[in-house]
C-alpha positions in Angstrom: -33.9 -10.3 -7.3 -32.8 -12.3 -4.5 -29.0 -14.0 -4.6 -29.0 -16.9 -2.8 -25.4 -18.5 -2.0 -24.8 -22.0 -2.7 -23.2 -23.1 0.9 -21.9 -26.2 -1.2 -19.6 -24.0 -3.5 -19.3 -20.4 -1.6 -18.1 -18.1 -4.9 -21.2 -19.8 -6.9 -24.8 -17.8 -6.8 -27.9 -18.9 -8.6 -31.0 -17.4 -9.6 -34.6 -18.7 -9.5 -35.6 -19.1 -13.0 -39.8 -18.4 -13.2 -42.0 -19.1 -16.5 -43.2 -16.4 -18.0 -41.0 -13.4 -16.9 -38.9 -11.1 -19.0 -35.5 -12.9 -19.4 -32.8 -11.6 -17.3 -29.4 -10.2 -17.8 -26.8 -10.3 -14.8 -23.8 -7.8 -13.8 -21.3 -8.2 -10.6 -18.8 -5.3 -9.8 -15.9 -6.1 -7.3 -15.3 -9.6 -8.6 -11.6 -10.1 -8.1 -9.3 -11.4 -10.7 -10.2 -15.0 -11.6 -13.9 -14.5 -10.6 -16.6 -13.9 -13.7 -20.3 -14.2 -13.2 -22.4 -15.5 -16.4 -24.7 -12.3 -17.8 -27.3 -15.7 -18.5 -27.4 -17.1 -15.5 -26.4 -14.9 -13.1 -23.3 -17.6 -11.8 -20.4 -16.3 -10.8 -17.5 -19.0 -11.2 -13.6 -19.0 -11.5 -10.5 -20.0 -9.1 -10.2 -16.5 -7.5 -6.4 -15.0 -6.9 -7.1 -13.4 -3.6 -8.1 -14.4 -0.4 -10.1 -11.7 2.0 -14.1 -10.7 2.2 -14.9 -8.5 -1.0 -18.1 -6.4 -1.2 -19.9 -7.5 -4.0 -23.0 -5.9 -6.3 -24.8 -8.1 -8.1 -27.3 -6.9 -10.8 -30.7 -8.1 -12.6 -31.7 -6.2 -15.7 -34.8 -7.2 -17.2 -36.2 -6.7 -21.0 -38.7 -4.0 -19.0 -36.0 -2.8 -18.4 -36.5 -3.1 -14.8 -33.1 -3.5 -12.2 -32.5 -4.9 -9.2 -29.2 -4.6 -7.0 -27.8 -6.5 -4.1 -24.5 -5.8 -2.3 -22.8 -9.2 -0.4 -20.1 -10.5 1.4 -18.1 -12.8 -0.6 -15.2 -14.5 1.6 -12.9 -16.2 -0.8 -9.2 -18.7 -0.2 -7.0 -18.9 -2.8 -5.9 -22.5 -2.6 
């Protein structure tokens, strides 16, 4: 699994959807309050109440069950 940020919205991620995989379940530990991520789609939306960089993990579960993890950077402003 690859997250890719979307530099239009900074606290959204998106995954690549391919025909004919498994179907893919998503996870993210160190969201903070405010912050979820969609198990479906692997988005991670919300109005965040923090501000700082947060070390996020991101993970893909497959129905193999196969799992990939990926730790990032996520810079957030509380408006």
């Amino acid at each position: 699994m690859q997250v890719q940020p979307d530099l239009h919205h900074p606290t959204h991620h998106h995954r690549r959807q391919t025909h004919g995989k498994p179907t893919l379940h998503y996870t993210a530990t160190g969201l903070p309050f405010g912050l979820t991520i969609d198990t479906n789609t692997g988005r991670i939306t919300g109005k965040p109440w923090t501000t700082g960089t947060l070390q996020i993990t991101a993970t893909a579960t497959d129905s193999t069950p196969t799992t990939a993890t990926t730790t990032f950077p996520l810079t957030v402003t509380w408006f």
